[in-house]
NUSE-944403 format. One record per atom (N, C-alpha, C, O): x, y negated, z negated. Coordinates in pm, whole numbers, plus 50000, padded with zeros to 5 digits. Layout:
XYZ
...
END
This chain:
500845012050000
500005000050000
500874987550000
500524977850067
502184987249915
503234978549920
503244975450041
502754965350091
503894985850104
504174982250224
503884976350305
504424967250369
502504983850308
501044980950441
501144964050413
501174955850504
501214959950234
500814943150248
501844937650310
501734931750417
503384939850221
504194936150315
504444934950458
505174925850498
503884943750543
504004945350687
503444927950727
503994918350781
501744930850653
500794921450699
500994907850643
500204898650665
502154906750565
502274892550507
503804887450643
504134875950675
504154895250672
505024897150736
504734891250878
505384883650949
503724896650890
503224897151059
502254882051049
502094875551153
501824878650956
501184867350913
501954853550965
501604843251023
503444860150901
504724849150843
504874844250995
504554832851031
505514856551098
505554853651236
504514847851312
504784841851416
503314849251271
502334843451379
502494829451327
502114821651413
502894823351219
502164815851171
503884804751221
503944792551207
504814811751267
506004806451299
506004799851432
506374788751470
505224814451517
505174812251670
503964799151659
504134790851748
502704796051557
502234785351625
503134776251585
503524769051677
503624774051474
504404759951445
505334759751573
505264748451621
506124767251643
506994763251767
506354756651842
506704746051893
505004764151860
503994761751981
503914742951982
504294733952057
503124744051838
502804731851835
504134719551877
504104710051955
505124724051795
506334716451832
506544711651969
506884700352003
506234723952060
506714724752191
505654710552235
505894699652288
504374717252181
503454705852259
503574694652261
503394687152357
504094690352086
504134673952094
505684668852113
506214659152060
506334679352216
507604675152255
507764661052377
508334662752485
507334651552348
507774638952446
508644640252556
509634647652554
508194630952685
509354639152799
510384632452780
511284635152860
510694622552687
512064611852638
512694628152589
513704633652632
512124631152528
512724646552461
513484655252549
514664658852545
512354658352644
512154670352707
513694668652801
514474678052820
513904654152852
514544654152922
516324652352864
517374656152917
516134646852770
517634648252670
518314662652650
519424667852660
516734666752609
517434686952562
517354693052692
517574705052675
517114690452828
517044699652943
518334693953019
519044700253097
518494680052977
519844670653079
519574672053212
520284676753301
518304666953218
517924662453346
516414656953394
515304661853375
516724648353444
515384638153464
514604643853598
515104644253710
513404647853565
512624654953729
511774643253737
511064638553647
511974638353884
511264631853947
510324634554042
510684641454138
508814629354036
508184636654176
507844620154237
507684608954189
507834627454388
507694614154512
507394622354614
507724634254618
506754616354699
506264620754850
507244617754938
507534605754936
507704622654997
508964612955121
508404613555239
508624621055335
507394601655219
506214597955352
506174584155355
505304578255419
507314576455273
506934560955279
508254556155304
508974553555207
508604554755404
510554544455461
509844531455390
508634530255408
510414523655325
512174529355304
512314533955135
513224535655053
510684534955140
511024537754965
511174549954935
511654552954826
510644562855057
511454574355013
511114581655150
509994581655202
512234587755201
511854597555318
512834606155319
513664608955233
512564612155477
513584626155475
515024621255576
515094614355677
515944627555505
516934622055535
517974636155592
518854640255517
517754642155719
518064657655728
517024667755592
515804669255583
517854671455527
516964677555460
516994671655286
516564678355191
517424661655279
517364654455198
516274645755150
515684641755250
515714640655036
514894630954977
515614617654917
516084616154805
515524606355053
516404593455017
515204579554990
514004578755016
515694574454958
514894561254975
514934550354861
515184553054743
514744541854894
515074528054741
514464533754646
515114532654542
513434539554633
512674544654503
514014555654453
514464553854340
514584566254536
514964575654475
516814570554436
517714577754393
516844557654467
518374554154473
517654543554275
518424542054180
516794540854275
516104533454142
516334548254046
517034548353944
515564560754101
515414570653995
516764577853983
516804586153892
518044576254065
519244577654021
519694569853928
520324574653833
519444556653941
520104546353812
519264550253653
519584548553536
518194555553712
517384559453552
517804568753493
517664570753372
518494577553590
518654592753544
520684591353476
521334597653393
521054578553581
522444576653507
522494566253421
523564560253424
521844562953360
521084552253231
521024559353120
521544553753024
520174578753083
520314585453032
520914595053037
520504605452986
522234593853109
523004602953128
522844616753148
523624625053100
521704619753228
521084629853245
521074635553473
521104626753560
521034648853503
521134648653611
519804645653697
518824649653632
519534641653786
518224640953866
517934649653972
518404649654086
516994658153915
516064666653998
514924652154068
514604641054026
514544662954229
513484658754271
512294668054360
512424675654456
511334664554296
509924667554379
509494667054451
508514660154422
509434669954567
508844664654691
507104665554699
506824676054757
506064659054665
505124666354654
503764653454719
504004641754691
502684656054786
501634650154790
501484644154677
501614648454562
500964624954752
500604614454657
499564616254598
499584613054479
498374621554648
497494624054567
497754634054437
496904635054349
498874640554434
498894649854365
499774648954188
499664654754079
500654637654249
501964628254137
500924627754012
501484635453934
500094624553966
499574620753863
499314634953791
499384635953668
498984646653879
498904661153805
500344667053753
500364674253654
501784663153836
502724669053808
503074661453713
503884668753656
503034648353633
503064641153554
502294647053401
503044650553310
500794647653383
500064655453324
500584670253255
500574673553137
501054677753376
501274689953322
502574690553245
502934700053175
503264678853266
504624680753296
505534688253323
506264694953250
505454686553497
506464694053605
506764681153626
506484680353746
507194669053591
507584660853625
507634647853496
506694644353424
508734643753498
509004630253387
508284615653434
507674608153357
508484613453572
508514602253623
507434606353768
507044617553802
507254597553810
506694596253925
507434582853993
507754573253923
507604583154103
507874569554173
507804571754316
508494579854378
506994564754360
506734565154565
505624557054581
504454559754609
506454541754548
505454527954579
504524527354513
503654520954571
504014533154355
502844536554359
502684518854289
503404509254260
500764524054289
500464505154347
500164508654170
499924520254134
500234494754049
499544495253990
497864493453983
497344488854085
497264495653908
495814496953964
494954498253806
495384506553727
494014491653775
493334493853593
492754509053623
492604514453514
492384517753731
491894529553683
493334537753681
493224548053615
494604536053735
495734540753732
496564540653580
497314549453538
496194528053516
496664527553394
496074534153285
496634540453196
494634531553307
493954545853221
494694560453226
494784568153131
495114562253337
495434578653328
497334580553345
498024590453366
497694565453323
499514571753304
499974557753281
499254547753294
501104557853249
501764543653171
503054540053293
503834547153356
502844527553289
503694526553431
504664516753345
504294513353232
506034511753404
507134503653416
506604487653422
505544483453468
507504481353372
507294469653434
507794468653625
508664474153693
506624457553656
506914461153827
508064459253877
508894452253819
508304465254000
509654464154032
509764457154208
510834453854261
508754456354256
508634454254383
506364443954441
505184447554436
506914435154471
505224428854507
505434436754643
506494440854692
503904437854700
503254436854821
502194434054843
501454433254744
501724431954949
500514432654992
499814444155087
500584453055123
498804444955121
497964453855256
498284444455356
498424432255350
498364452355447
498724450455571
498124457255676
498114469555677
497654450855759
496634457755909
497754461656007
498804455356025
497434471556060
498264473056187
497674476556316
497164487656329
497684469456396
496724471356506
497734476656667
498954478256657
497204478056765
498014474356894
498054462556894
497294454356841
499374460656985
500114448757013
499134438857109
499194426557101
498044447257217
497544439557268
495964433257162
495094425457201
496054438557052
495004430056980
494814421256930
495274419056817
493834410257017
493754398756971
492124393256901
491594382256882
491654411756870
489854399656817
490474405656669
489354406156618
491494411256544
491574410656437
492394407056401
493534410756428
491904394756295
492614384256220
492634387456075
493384381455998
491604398956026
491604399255918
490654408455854
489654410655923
490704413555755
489854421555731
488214422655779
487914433155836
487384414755764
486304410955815
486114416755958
485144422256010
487274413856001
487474417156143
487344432556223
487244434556344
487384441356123
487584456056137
486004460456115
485584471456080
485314449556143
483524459356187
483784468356257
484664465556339
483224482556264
483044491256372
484204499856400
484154510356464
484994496056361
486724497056382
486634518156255
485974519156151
487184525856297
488064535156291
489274532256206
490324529356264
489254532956050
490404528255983
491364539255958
490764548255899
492964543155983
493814549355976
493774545655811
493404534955763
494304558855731
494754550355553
495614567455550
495504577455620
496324564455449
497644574955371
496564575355273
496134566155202
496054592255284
494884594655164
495744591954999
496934593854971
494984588454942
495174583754800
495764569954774
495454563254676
496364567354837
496954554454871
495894542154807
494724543754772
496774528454803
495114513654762
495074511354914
494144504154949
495854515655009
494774508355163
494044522755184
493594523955298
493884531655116
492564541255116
491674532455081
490784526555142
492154532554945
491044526754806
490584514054897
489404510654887
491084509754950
490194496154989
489644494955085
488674487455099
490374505755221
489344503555302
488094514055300
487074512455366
488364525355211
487144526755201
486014521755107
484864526255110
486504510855012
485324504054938
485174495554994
484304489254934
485674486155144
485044478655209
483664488655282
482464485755280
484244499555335
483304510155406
481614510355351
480504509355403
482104512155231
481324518855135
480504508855083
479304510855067
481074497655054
480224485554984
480594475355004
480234468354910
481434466655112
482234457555099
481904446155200
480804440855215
482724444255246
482534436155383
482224443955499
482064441455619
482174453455434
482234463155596
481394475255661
481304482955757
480794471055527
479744481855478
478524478755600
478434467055639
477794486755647
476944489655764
477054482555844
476044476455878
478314479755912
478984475756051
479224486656127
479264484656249
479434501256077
479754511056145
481234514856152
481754521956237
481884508156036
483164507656002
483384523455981
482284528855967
484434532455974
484914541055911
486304542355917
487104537155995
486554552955785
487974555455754
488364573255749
487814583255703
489744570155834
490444583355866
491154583355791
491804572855792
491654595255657
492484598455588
493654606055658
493364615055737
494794603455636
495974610655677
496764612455541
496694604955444
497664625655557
498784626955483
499654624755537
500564631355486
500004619055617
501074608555629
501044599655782
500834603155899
501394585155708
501334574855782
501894576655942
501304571556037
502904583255953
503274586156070
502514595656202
502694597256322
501634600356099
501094607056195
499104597356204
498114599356275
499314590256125
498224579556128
498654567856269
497844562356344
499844566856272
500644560756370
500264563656515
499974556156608
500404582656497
500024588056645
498764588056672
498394588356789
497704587456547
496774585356618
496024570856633
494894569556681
496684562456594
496634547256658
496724546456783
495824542656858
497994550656818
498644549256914
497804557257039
497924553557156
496804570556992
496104575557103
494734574157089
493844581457131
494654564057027
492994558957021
492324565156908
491294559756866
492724575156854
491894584456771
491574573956622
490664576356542
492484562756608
491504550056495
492124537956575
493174537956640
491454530056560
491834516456616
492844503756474
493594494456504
492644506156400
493404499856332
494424510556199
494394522756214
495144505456093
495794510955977
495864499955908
495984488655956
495774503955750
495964492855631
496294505855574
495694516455567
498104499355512
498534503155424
499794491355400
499884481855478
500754492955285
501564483755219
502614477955305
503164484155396
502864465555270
503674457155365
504404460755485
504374459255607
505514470055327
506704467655412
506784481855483
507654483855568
505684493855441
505394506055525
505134500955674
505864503855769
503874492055680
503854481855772
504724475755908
504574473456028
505454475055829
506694467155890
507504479055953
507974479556066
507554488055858
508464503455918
507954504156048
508684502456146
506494507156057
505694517456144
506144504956272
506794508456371
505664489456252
505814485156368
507544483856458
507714482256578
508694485356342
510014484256409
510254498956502
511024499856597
509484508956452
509724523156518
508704523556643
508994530556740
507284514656641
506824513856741
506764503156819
506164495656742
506904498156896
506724487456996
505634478657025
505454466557031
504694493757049
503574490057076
502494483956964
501414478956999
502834484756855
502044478756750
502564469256690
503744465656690
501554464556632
502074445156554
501534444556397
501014455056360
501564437356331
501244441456191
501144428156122
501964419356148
500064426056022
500124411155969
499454415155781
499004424455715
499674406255775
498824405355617
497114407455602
496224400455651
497004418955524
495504423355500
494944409155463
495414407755351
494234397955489
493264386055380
491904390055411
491514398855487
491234381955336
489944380355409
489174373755442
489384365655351
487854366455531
487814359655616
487884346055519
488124334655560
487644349455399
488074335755272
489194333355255
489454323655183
489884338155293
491144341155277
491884341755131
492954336055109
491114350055029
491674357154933
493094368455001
493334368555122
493784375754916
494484379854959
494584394354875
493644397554802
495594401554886
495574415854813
496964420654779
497634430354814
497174410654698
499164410854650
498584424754546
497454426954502
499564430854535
499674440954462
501254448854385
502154449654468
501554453154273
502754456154270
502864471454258
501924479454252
504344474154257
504874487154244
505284487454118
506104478754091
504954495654020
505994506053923
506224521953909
505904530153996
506614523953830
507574538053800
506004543653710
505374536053636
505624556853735
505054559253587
504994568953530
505154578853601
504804570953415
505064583353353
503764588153233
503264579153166
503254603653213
501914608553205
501674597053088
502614589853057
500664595953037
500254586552951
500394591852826
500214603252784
500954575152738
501694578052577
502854581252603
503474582152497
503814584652734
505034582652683
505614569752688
506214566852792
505574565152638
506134549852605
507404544752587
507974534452624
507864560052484
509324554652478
510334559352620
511454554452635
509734569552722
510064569952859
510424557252914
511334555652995
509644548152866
508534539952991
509844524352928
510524516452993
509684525752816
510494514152743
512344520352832
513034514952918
512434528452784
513854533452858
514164527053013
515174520453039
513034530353117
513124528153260
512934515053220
514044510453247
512294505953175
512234489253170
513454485253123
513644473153139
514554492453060
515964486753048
516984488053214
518054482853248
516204495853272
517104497453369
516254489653476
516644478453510
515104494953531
514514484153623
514154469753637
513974464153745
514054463453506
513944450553481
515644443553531
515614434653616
516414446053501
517964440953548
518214439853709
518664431053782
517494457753734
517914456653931
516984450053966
517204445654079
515734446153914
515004434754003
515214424654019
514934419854129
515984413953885
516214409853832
517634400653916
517534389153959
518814408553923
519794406853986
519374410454168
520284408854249
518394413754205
518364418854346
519254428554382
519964427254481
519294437954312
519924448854373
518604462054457
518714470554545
517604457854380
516214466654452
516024459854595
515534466554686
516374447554615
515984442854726
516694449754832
516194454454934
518004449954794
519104456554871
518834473154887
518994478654996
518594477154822
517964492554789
517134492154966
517564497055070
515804483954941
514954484055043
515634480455162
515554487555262
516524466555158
516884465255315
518284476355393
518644476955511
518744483055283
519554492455365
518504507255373
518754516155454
517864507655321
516764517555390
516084515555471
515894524455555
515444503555481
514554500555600
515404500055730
514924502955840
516764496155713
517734502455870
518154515755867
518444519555981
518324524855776
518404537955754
517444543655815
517674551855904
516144540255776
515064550455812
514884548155933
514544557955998
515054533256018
514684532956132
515874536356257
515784538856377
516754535356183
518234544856269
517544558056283
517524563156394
516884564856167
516634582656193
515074581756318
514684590156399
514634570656289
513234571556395
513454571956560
512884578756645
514914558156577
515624558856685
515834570756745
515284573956851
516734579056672
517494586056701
516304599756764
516264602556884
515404607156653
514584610856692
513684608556817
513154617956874
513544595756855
512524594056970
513704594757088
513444595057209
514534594857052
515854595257151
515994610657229
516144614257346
515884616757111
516264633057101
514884636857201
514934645657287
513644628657173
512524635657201
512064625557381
511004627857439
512814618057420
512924615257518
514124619357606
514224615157721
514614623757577
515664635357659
515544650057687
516074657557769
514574651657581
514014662557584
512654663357718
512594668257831
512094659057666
511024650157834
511904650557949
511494655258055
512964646457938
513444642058073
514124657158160
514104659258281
514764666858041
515574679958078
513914687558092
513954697758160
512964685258055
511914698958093
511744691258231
511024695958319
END
């Protein structure tokens, strides 16, 4: 009978060990997580030049040259994620991921569900039309119009709440979701939507790689406007994460070294677009 209790005080002792780890584990902070693992995981989409794309088989871009300085700030190595934007806020949550960063826009339903950086980059929306279009000046302008958007994205969010309820609402407006802008590009380019709204300087990418398209500032016919910023963010309540990256991103904005980040990517990425349409017009020419 000794025994038998002993066994069961025993087996008690262990269960009652494994939850205290458990629990430990749970309320382990990713400031934690990432000190005792020595290494900072980042997730990003590499669908946005110049803030992050593919670089051969690499993940480059001003965002991921920012989440190197964070990761050598805590002296820790940097892993990265390659993963759908809609999806960053779940790998954050579960934590398969410390950080998130790939332009994301701040936004009040975004802050409800994760704690972001102080900003590190403004923009605005931006229309992108063909070059020969001259009846849109501005949002208002996209009655009837076929809207290109990078699903999850705020030129989703906005052009489909113009769609939906806005200015644009029973004009016959609609919006085409893409996972990625580039291929929102091709179908600009073959009629399949007549316009795109997404962030500036994405904007600006799509028109230096295409010719045929032109690109201006989203306003509207009031001419309000739709400045918006970028931060870093991380699942919500980690704070002391969040305080850490504001020692490092507040300085590179600060001194303009982020600026520089962006303008040697934005010739990076469009050297690899060159080069590609190069490859793929020689290719045309040998069949």
């Amino acid at each position: 009978m000794k025994k038998a209790i002993s066994c069961c005080l025993g087996l008690a002792m262990a269960i009652s060990l494994v939850g205290s780890f458990t629990s430990m584990a749970e309320e382990q902070t990713a400031l934690e997580r990432i000190q005792e693992s020595g290494k900072l995981v980042v997730a990003t989409d590499a669908a946005w030049p110049p803030f992050e794309y593919m670089e051969g088989e690499n993940v480059v871009g001003a965002d991921l040259d920012i989440a190197a300085d964070i990761a050598e700030s805590l002296g820790v190595e940097l892993e990265i994620v390659n993963a759908a934007f809609d999806s960053l806020s779940m790998y954050l949550e579960n934590g398969e991921a410390d950080l998130a960063i790939a332009a994301i826009t701040v936004t009040e339903d975004r802050k409800e569900a994760m704690e972001f950086s102080e900003p590190y980059c403004d923009s605005y929306q931006y229309i992108v039309v063909k070059e020969d279009n001259e009846d849109v000046k501005n949002i208002d302008d996209l009655a009837g119009y076929i809207i290109g958007v990078h699903l999850g994205t705020t030129g989703d969010f906005l052009a489909s709440d113009e769609v939906n309820m806005g200015v644009l609402a029973g004009t016959g407006a609609s919006v085409q979701q893409y996972k990625d802008l580039t291929v929102a590009a091709m179908g600009l380019n073959a009629g399949d939507v007549q316009a795109i709204i997404c962030d500036k300087l994405l904007a600006e990418n799509l028109c230096t790689v295409n010719d045929d398209l032109k690109c201006f500032e989203a306003t509207y016919a009031d001419g309000s406007s739709t400045l918006e910023q970028y931060a870093v963010a991380a699942a919500k309540g980690e704070t002391d994460l969040i305080e850490k990256v504001n020692e490092v991103v507040v300085p590179l904005k600060e001194d303009g070294t982020i600026d520089g980040y962006i303008l040697d990517h934005s010739a990076r990425a469009a050297a690899i677009n060159e080069e590609a349409e190069s490859e793929i017009a020689t290719e045309a020419v040998t069949e």
